[in-house]
N, C-alpha and C positions, 0 to 999 in steps of 0.2 A: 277499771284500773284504780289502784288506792294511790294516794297522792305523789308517793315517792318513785312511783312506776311512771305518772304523768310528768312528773320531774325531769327522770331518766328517758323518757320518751321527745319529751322536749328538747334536752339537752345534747340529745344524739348531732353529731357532725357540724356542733357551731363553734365558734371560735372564743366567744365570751357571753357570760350573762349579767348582766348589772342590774339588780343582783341573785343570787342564787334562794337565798332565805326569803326573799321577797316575793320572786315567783311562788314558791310553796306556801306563803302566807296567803296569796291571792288566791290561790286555788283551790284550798282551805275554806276561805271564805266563800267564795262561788259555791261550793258542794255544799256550804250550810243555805246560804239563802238565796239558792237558786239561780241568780245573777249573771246571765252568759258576762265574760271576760270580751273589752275591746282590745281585737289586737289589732295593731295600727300597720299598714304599707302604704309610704306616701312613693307617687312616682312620677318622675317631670315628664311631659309627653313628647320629647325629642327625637323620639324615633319611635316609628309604627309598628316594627316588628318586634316580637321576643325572642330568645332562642333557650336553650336549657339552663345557660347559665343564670338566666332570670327567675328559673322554675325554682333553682334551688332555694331562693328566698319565701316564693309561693306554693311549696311544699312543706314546707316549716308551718307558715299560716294555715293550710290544709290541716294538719295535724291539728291546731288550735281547733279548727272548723270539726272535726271529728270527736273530739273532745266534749265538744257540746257549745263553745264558746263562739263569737260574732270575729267577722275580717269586716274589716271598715279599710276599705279603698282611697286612698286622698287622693286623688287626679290636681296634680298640680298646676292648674290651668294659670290662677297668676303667679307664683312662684317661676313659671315656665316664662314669663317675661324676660326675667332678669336670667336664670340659665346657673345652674349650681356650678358652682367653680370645684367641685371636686375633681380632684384629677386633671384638672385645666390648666396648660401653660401660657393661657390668654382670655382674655375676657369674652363668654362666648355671646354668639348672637341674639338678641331677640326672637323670639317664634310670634307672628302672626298670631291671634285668636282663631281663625278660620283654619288654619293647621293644626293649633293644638288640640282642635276637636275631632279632627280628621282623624288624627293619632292617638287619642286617649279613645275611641270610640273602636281602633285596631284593637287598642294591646288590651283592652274590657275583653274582646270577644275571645281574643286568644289566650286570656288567664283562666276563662272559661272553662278552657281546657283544664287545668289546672286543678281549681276551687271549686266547692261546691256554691252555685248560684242563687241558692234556695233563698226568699225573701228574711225568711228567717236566720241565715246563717252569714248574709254577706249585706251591707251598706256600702254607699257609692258616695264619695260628696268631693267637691270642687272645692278647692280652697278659696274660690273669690267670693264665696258665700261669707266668709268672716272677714277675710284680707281687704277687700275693697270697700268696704266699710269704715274704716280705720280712719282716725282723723291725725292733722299732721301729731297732735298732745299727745293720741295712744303710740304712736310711731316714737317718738321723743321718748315716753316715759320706755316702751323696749326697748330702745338702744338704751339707755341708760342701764340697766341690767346686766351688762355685758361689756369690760374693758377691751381697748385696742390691743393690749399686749396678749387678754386673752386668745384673740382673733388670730395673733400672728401667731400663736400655739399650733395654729394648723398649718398643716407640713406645707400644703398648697401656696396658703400666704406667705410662708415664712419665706421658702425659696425663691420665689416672686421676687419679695423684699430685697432679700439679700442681691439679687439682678437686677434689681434695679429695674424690673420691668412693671410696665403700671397695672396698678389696681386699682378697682372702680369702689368708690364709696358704694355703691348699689349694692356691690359683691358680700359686704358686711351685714346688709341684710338678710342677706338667704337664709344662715344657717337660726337667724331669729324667726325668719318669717317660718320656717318648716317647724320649727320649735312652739312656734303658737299654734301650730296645726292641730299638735297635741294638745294644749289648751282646751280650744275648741271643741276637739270633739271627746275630750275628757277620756282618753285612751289608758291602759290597764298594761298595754305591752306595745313598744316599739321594733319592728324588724326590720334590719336592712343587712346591706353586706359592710363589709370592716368599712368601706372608704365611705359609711355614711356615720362611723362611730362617733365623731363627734358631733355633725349635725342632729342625733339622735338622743346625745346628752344634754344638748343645751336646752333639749324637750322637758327632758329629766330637771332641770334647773328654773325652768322658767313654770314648769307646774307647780313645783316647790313655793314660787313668789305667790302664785295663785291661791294658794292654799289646797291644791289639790294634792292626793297621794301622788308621788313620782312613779311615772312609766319604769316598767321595767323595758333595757334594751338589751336584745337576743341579737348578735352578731353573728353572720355567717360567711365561712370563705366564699374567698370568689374563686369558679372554676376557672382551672386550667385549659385553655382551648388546645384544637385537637393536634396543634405544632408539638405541643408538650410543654413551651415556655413561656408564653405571653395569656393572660384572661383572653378567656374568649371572647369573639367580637366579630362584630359583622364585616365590619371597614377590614379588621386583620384576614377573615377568609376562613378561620380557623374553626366555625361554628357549626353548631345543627339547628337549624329552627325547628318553631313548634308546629310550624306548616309544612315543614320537608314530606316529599314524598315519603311511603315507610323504606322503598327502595333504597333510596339518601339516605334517610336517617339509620338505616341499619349498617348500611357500606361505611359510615361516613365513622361509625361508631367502630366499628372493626378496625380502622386505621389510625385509634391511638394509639398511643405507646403503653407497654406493659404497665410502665410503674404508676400509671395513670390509675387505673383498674380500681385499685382500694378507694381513691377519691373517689370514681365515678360511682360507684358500689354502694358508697356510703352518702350520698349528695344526690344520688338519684333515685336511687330502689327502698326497699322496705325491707331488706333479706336483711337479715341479725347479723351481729356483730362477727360471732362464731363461725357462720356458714362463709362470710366474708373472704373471715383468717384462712378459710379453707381452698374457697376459691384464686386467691393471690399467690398462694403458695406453691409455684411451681411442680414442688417435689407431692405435693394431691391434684392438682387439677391442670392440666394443660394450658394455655393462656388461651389460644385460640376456640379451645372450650368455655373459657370463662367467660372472652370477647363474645360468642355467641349466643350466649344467656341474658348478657347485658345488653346487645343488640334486639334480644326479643322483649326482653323487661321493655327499655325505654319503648320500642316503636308500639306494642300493645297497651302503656299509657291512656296512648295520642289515637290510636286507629282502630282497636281489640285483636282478640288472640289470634283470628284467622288472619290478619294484614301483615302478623310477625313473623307465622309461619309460613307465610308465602315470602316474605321480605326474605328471610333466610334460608327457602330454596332456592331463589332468584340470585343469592350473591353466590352458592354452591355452585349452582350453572355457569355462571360469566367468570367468575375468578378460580375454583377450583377445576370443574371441566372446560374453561374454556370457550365455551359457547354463547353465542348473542342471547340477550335480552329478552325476553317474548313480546316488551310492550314498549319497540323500538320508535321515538318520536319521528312523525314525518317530519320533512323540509323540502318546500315545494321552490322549484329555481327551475333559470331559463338557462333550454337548451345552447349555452352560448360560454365560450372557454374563460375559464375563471382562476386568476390565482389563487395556490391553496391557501394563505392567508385570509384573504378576502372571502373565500369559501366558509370560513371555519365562522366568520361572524353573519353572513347569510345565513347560516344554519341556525346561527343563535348557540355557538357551542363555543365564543368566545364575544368578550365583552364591549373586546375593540378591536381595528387591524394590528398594534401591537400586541398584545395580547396573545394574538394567535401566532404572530409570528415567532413570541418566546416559544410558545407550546412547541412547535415545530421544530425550532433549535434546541432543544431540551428534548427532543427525541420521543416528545408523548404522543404524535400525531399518526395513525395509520387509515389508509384510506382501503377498501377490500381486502384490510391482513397488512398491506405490505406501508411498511414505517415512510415518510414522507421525511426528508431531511431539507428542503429548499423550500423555502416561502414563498417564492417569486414562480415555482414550478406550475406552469399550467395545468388545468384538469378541466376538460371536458366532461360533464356531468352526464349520466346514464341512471336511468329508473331503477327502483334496488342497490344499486351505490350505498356503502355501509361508509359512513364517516364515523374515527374512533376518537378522542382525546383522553387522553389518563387512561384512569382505570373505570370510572363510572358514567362519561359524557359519552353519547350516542345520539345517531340521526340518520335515517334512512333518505335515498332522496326520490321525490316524484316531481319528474322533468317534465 
């Protein structure tokens, strides 16, 4: 690709670049002296899992990785201390050391997926390698860099502020301390999604003091989870992980909503712009066609071509004909009369006894076909017994 192509290849489904001339001067200069590009993903390790909405940022970095250019991993082992206040209506917990290793050693194996892993194309580094070194004077002279009004700039604090609810001086460190990250490890390009934009500039700002060129920051939306209105997220239910079965991940993909389509299309896949406008477009492509496409895109990612097109017989069978599952999970239980509430979490087919009792009263539950409306209804368990919930929970029972 000549430079304007890697531009435009870059450029593709982000939300801002700061700045645009810059990236193209970098890349410029890479192609002359050979020089792979650091592009930087820092990540606090608060939770073990990913789901797609996280690929989206690590499919941008990808791109870089294909390009010819270096992903340098920041594991935010002591940044994870204090707990980034983005998007936080409260000061959040401390993580354990022994957890945040637990976690950053998950979400390594499952970006995997993702990245290429090559020693040459990806670095790994802990930020307690620079941070925990710091004496109170370099601490001092950062915060100095940075006003309190600037701080309250961010939407997080301001509102806070204005509540009256408290704010931990700690908090004020964060978006310095990820800001050095960049320092540190002399990074070429910053990614995250919008609600790390300012965290990612004050990188931009604090390399500037340094004397080093300023990062370029590549912003990218956050997806829409699968409700159609809230980012996706694990806590909200709305999600696909990167471990979902292909089963899951293809069902789960099938039951967004239309107008979702062109985001997922463009945030997830590598199909051109053109083929897109084709696919979205009712009056050319069916939606349900197009949902099929995109369900075998994402799940051959993650599993290859044969796991997609079995995922997409398997939802032909159960939801178009009708028909069970072929790889119906056992659930072993005593022969001994059980409410179907209580039933539904023996199985493991819900999470809790309320839980299952919404399912029930929401009319999702059927036990051999026939719809179950009473929580409290006895069921004597029999071998072969088809427990149903929704459209994709299933459980065979062996008494």
């Amino acid at each position: 690709m000549d430079i304007a192509q890697q531009v435009a290849l870059l450029k593709r489904g982000t939300v801002e670049v700061f700045r645009e001339d810059e990236l193209a001067a970098r890349l410029v200069e890479a192609s002359k002296t050979g020089r792979q590009l650091r592009a930087k993903l820092g990540m606090d390790p608060t939770a073990p899992d990913i789901h797609l909405g996280h690929t989206v940022v690590l499919r941008k970095l990808r791109q870089f990785q294909d390009l010819g250019h270096k992903a340098v991993l920041i594991i935010g082992d002591y940044t994870a201390r204090i707990g980034d206040p983005t998007g936080q209506n409260a000061t959040r917990p401390m993580l354990s050391p022994e957890k945040i290793k637990q976690n950053a050693q998950t979400y390594f194996d499952q970006a995997g997926k993702v990245l290429d892993m090559s020693p040459d194309k990806v670095e790994v580094r802990f930020n307690s390698e620079w941070l925990a070194d710091l004496r109170l004077a370099d601490v001092i002279k950062l915060t100095a860099s940075m006003t309190v009004a600037r701080m309250l700039e961010r939407d997080t604090f301001e509102i806070r502020y204005k509540k009256g609810d408290p704010i931990g001086v700690h908090e004020f460190l964060y978006p310095l301390m990820q800001g050095y990250d960049s320092v540190a490890i002399q990074s070429d390009v910053e990614l995250g999604g919008t609600d790390q934009t300012y965290n990612n500039l004050v990188g931009r700002d604090l390399q500037r003091l340094a004397d080093q060129p300023p990062q370029i920051v590549i912003t990218m939306p956050i997806l829409v989870g699968l409700d159609g209105k809230e980012k996706m997220s694990k806590s909200k239910g709305n999600y696909i992980g990167v471990t979902d079965k292909p089963s899951d991940m293809f069902g789960k993909t099938m039951s967004i909503p239309d107008d979702l389509m062109e985001n997922y299309f463009t945030l997830l896949t590598d199909i051109s712009t053109e083929q897109i406008s084709e696919l979205t477009n009712p009056a050319k492509t069916h939606p349900k066609q197009a949902k099929v496409l995109l369900g075998k895109i994402i799940v051959e990612q993650f599993y290859g071509k044969e796991a997609a097109e079995s995922a997409a017989a398997e939802f032909d069978k159960v939801f178009v004909q009708s028909q069970l599952p072929d790889d119906l999970p056992q659930a072993k239980i005593a022969a001994e009369s059980i409410t179907a509430a209580k039933l539904l979490l023996v199985c493991g087919l819900a999470a809790s006894g309320g839980e299952g009792k919404r399912a029930i009263l929401q009319g999702g539950v059927r036990i051999n076909h026939e719809k179950i409306t009473d929580p409290n209804q006895e069921i004597l368990p029999q071998d072969g017994m088809i427990i149903q919930v929704g459209k994709r929970k299933f459980a065979k029972l062996k008494v």
